[in-house]
N, C-alpha and C positions, 0 to 999 in steps of 0.2 A: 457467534455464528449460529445459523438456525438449523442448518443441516449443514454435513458433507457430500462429496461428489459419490455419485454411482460409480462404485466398484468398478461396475459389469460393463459400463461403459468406458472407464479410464484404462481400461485393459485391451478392450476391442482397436481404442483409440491410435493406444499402445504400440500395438501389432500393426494396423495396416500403416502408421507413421514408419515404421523400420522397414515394409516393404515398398515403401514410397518414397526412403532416402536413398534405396538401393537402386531405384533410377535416375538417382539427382547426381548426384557424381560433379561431372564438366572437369574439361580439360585448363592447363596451367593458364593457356590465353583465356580462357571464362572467369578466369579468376585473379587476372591484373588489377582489375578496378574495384576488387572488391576488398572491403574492410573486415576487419577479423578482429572481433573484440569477445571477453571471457562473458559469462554467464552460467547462469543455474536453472537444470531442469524446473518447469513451474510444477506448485505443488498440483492443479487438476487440470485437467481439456480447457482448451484456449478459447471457453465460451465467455464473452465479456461479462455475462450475469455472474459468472462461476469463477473470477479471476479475483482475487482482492489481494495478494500479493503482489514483492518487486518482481521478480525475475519474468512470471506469466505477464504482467503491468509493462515490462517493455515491451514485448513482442506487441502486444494490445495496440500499444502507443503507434507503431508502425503500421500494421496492417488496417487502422479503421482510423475515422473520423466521423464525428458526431455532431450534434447544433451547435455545441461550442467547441471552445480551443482553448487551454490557458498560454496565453503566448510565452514562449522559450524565455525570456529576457525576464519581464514584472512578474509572469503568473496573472496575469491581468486575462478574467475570462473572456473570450471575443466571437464573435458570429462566427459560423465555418458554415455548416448546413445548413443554418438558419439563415434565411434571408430575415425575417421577423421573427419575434415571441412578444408581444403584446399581452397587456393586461388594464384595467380599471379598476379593481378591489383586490390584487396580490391572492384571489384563489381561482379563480377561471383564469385561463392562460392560451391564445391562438396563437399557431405555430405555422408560420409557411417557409416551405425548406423551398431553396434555388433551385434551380431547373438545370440538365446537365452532369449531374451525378451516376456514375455508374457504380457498380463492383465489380470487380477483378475479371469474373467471369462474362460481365457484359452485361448484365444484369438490370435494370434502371434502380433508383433509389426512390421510392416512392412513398409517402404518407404512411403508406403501409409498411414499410419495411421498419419503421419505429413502432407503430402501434403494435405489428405482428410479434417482433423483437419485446417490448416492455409486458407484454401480456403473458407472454412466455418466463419472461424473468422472473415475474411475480408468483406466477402459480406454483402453491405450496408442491404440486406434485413433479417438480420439473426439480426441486432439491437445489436451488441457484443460491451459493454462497453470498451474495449481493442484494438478492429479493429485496432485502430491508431497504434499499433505496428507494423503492418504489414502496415505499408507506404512507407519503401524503394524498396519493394519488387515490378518487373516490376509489370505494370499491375494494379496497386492499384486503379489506378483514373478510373479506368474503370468498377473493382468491386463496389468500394464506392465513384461514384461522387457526390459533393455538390447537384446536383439535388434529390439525393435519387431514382435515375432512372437507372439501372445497365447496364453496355453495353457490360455486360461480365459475367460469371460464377465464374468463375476462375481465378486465377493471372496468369499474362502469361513469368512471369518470373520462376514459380517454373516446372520444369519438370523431369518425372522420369524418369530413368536409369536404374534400376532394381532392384528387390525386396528391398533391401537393400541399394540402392544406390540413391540421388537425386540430383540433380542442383540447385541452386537459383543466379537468373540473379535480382541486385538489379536495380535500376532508378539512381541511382549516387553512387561515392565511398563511400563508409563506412566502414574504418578500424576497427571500434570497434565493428561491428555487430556481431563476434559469438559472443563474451563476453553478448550480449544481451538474449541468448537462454535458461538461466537454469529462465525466467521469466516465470510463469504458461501459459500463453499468447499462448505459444511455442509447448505446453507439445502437447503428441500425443492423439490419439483417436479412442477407438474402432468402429468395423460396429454397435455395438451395441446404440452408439449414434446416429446413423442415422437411424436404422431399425425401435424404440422405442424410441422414441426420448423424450416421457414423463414418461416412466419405467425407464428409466435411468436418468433424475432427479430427482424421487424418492427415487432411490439409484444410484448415480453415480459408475460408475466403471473405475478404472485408474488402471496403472499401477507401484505403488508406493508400501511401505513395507507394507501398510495400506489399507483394503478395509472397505467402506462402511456397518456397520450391518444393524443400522434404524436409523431415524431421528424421532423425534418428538417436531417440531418447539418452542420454549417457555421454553423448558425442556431438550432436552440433547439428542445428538447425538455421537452413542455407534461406533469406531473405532476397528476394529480387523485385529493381525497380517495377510497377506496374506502366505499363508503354502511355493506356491511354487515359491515367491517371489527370484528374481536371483543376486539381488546387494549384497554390500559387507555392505550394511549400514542398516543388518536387523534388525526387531523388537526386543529388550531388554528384552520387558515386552509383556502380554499378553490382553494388548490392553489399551485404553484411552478410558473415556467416558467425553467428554465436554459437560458440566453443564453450564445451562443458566441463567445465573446473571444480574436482570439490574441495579444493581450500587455495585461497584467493595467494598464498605465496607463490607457489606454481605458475599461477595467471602472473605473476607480478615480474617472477625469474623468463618465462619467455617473452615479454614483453621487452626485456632489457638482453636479449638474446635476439631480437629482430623476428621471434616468431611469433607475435598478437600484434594487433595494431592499437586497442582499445583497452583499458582496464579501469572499471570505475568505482572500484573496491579493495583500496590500496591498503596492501596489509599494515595493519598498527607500528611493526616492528619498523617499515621503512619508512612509515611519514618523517619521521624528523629530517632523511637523508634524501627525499623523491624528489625533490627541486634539484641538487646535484647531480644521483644517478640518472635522473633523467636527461640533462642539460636543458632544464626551464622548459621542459613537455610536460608540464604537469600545472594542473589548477587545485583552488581550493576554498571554497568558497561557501557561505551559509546555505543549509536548506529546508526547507518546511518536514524536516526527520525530528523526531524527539525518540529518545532510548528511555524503557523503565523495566521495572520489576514488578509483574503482576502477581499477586497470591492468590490462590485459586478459594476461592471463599463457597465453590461449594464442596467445600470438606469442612465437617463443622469443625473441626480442630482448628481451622482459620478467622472461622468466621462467629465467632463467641464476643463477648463485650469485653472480657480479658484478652484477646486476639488483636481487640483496635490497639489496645496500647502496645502490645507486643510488635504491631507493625508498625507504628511509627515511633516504636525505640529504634526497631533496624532500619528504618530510614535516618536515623538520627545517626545513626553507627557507619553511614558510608560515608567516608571522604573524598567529594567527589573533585575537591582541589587536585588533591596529590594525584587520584587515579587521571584526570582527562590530560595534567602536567607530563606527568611520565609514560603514560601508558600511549598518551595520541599525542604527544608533543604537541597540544593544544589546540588541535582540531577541533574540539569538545568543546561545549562549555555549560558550567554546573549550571541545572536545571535550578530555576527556581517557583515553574508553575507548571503548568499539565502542556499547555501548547509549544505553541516556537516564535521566537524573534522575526522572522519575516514576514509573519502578517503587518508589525508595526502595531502602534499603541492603537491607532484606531482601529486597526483590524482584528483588535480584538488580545494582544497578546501583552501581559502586563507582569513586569519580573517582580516577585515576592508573596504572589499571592499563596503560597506555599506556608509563609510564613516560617517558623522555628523548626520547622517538620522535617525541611529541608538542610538545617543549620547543622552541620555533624558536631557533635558533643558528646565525646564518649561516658562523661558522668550520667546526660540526662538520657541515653540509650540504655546504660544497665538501668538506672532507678524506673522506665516505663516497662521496659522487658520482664523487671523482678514485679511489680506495679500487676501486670499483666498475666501471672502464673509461668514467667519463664516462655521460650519457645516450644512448642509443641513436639512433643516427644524427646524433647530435650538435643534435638540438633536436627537443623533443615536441609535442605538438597533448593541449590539453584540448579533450573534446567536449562541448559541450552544448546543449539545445532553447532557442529565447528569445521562447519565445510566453504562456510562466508562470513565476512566478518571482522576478523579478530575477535569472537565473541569470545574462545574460551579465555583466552588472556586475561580481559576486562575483567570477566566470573570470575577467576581464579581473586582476584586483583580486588574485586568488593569481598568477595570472603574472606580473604585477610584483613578486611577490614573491619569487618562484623567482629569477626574472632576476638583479633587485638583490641577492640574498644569493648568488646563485653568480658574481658579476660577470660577467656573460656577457649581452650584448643579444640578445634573439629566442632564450633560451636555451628557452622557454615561448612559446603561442603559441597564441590561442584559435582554436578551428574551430565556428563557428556551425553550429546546423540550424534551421530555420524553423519545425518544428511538433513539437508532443510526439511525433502519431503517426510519423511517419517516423524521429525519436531513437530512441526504442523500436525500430522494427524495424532500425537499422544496431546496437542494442545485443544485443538477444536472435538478430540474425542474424551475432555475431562478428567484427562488418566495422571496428572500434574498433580505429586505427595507435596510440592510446596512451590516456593514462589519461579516464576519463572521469567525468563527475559522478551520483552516484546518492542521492538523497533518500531514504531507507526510515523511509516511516509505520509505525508497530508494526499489526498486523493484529487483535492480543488481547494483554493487559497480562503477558506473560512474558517473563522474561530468553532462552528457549529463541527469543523468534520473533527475536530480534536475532542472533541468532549464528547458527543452523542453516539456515533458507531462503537465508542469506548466503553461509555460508562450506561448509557441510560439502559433501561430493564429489559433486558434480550434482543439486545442490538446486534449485528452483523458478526462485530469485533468486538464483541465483551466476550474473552473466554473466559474472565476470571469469574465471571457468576454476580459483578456486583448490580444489587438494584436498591434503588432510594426513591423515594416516592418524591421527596423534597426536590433532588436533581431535577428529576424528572418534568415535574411540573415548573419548573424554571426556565428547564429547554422547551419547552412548549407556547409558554410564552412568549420567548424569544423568539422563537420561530416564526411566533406570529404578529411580532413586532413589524410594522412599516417604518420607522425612525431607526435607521442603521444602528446611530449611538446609544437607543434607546435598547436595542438586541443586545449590542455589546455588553453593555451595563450587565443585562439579567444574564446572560452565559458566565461573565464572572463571578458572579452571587452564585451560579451551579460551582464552580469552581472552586471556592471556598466551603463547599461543603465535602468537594472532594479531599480538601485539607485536613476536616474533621476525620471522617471515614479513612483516607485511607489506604483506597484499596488497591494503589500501584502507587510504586515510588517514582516519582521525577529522577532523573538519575544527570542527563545532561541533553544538551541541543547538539545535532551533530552538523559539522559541515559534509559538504558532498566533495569528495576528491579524486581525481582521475590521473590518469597519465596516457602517454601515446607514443606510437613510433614516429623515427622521422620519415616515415612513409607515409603518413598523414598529415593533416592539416583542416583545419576548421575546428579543432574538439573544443566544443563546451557543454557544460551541465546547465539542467533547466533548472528553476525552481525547487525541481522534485528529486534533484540530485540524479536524474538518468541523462546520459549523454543524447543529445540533440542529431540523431545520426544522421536523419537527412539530411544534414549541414556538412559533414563529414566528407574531405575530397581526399583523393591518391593523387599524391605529388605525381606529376606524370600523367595523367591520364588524359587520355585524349579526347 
């Protein structure tokens, strides 16, 4: 990540969201048709450039829509705003969005409301956790250069054409860029983000089936249909209110008590049993999530040439059999490369490129660890949040496994945090003594978004600090690949260098699993493992 969110902003934010839920209210009839599923305050302001988490990522998903959409079912990106995106040589790109588009407020959606929105996102001084999406775009280095000194406003690749209509001139080929745009990152923006720019974090306004009621941070953030919303994916039900849980058993025991309708983060402890407790209200199914263990390699005690080995001894030391067998009753399954099974072979995902790295062997974990100068300081801290999840379980569950395969008691050693938000900021603020755990949802169905926001050299989502030149120059080619298979090919040769290095462990793929009351009906998860709410009806409703 390149920066964090403004303080001073997430605080003002804050404050008028609790005095904006204190007029959302609505009586028991306002709230028959409405769906009640758990969730987790997002870690900053529900600005699409500033979101790259799940919890902020669903709200996202609802309130806005962008040129694309990756559909509910394949993940298959599709036109939404875009009427066209045209191209000739995959780096100049003309865009004309449909006609008919409003936002919430009434607002039109015009040409501008993306160029205004991507301009914004990119400039180093606006602190946008996302900016990095907008790097191909001309002009980048000039919005956000490493100095954090701007020498530009504007990209000077994007320019309008009319109302309707825009350009974008990228810095090199990039075949697979529209496919990039149904990412929130993308999405458009009213003038009303820029006139109020802290009224509208209070209650964001997008233009998606979903608008904003109130928010009141801790406690639940009330969703309602948009009346004169124009797509074809309108609202089902007569609105969603996400309920703030901070540990997903709770969400899990009122669900089965009749008071959530929604739960898409079914604690570890009841997979094996949520197809009975539930009476077959429950799914479970693949999704573009991979789980690993990132070491933060800017602490040199990580990042040393005796450190590679030390890390992929303890990659060597986790059993990732027994733990996804017993621990998720096989919801999991053991990671054998950086990405995930739903892309498919041609989409880029290829099981073993991990090679022996991945292979637990408790002999060849102590000979690389002892190989390696031992572990640093002589015992490490996995970090993680334990408010969603099942995360501490798992931790507790790989450090016994570290332990026992390197014979060494307390050789590993869990270090709790108590809320998502505060993990995230000891993660993006570098303060992580050792390896840490990092879930990465895919953001849009490319073998590029698994590797590049991760690993390449001061990417969005590399907190670990790792940078290779050789990666690097891999994905770039890739990049600029026109021959799909020919992209694929070279992201996997990055991939294999991640093998050598290192610098996060594959741990397992995870399925995405829900459950539901019998007060509902329609639930399913996308792709991305978030529930399809739109889809979502109250048995009953009129």
């Amino acid at each position: 990540m390149s920066a964090t969110a403004r303080a001073g902003r997430a605080a003002t934010a804050a404050a008028l969201a609790v005095a904006a839920a204190a007029c959302g209210g609505g009586s028991a009839a306002d709230t028959e048709g409405v769906v009640r599923a758990s969730w987790g305050d997002p870690q900053n302001p529900l600005e699409p450039a500033n979101t790259n988490e799940v919890q902020g990522g669903k709200v996202l998903d609802m309130i806005f829509r962008g040129l694309k959409r990756y559909d509910p079912v394949t993940g298959r990106a599709e036109n939404m705003l875009a009427e066209s995106i045209e191209t000739e040589d995959s780096q100049t790109f003309t865009v004309r969005i449909k006609d008919g588009w409003t936002f919430s407020n009434g607002e039109e959606v015009t040409a501008d409301s993306f160029l205004d929105a991507w301009n914004y996102g990119a400039l180093v001084d606006n602190k946008q956790v996302n900016s990095y999406f907008f790097q191909y775009v001309e002009g980048y280095e000039q919005v956000h250069p490493e100095s954090g000194r701007p020498r530009a406003k504007k990209l000077s690749g994007l320019t309008r054409i009319d109302g309707r209509t825009f350009r974008v001139r990228l810095s090199q080929k990039f075949s697979g860029w529209p496919d990039t745009l149904g990412y929130p990152a993308f999405a458009p923006l009213p003038r009303a983000f820029f006139d109020d720019h802290d009224a509208w974090l209070a209650r964001p306004v997008g233009n998606g089936p979903y608008r904003v009621e109130s928010y009141e941070r801790g406690s639940v953030m009330r969703l309602r249909p948009d009346p004169d919303y124009p797509g074809d994916d309108r609202a089902a039900n007569d609105g969603v209110d996400l309920r703030v849980y901070t540990d997903n058993t709770s969400a899990y025991t009122d669900l089965q008590a009749g008071n959530l309708d929604v739960v898409d983060d079914v604690p570890a402890s009841r997979l094996r049993n949520a197809e009975s407790d539930l009476a077959g209200r429950y799914v479970d199914q693949p999704a573009g999530i991979i789980q690993t263990l990132v070491f933060p390699l800017y602490r040199e005690e990580w990042n040393t040439e005796g450190a590679e080995k030390v890390r992929r001894g303890i990659s060597r030391a986790v059993d990732r059999e027994t733990i996804t067998r017993q621990i998720f009753a096989g919801t999991r399954v053991p990671a054998t490369d950086w990405t995930s099974p739903v892309l498919g072979r041609d989409g880029g995902h290829r099981p073993g490129l991990c090679g022996d790295a991945c292979d637990y062997d408790p002999a060849a974990a102590r000979k690389l660890v002892a190989a390696g100068g031992g572990i640093p300081g002589g015992r490490m801290t996995i970090t993680t949040n334990t408010d969603t999840g099942s995360h501490r379980q798992w931790v507790d569950a790989v450090c016994h496994s570290i332990n026992k395969a390197l014979k060494k008691e307390n050789a590993c050693v869990t270090a709790p945090v108590g809320t998502f938000g505060d993990f995230r900021s000891r993660v993006v603020g570098n303060r992580m003594p050792g390896p840490f755990r990092a879930g990465w949802q895919m953001d849009y169905p490319l073998v590029q978004n698994f590797l590049q926001p991760l690993y390449y050299t001061g990417a969005s989502s590399n907190n670990g600090g790792y940078s290779s030149r050789r990666f690097d120059t891999l994905v770039d080619r890739a990049n600029a690949e026109t021959d799909p298979a020919a992209a694929v090919g070279l992201f996997q040769e990055a991939e294999r260098i991640l093998a050598e290095d290192m610098p996060a462990v594959p741990l397992w793929y995870q399925n995405g699993s829900a459950g539901w009351s019998e007060r509902v009906s329609g639930v399913r998860l996308n792709p991305f493992s978030v529930p399809v709410f739109e889809q979502i009806t109250v048995n009953g409703q009129s």
